[in-house]
Steps between C-alpha positions, in 0.01 A plus 500: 500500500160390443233335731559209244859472496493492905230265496683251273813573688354410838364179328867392455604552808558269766197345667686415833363686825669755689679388742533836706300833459709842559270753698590864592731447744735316283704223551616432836752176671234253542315523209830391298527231722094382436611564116815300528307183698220515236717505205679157656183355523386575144833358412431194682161416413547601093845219592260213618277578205762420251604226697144305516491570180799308405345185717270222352152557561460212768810580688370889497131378583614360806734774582225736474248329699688435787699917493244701350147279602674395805361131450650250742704241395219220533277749258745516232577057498150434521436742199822384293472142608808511667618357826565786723867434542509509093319886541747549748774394261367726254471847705864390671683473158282844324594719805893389436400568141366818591854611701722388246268748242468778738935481574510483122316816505704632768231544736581334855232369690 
């Protein structure tokens, strides 16, 4: 095989990052339990992805600024216009949203 050929070859592999690296000593009990707990959490992070994806872009806005911004509830009416129990309304009724799609998924939270 060519320098080419494994050049283009390693351009169509996949992208994602390692999640564990094997040194010399091998593989050992507790680094196939880190492997196992990182591969759930890939799992459940590329799972919300899809499912804020699926969301319309309000309802996700304020999903995202009060889970991954970590704006309080007063933050997200006053940027929304909203009252805050309306926000509240909101993030109430995506998390449930969120469990239903994550059961569906057959990931238990």
């Amino acid at each position: 095989m060519t320098s080419k050929q494994r050049a283009y070859l390693r351009s169509l592999a996949n992208t994602m990052e390692p999640i564990i690296h094997v040194g010399k000593d091998g593989v050992n009990e507790n680094m196939i339990k880190q492997a196992s707990d990182a591969l759930e959490a890939r799992e459940l992070a590329e799972a919300i992805d899809r499912f804020l994806r699926t969301l319309p872009e309000r309802e996700c806005s304020i999903f995202l600024r009060r889970y991954w911004y970590v704006d309080s509830v007063q933050d997200i009416a006053a940027r929304y216009a909203l009252r805050e129990n309306t926000a509240k309304s909101i993030l109430f009724r995506t998390r449930e949203k969120l469990r239903r799609y994550l059961a569906g998924e057959g990931i238990i939270v």
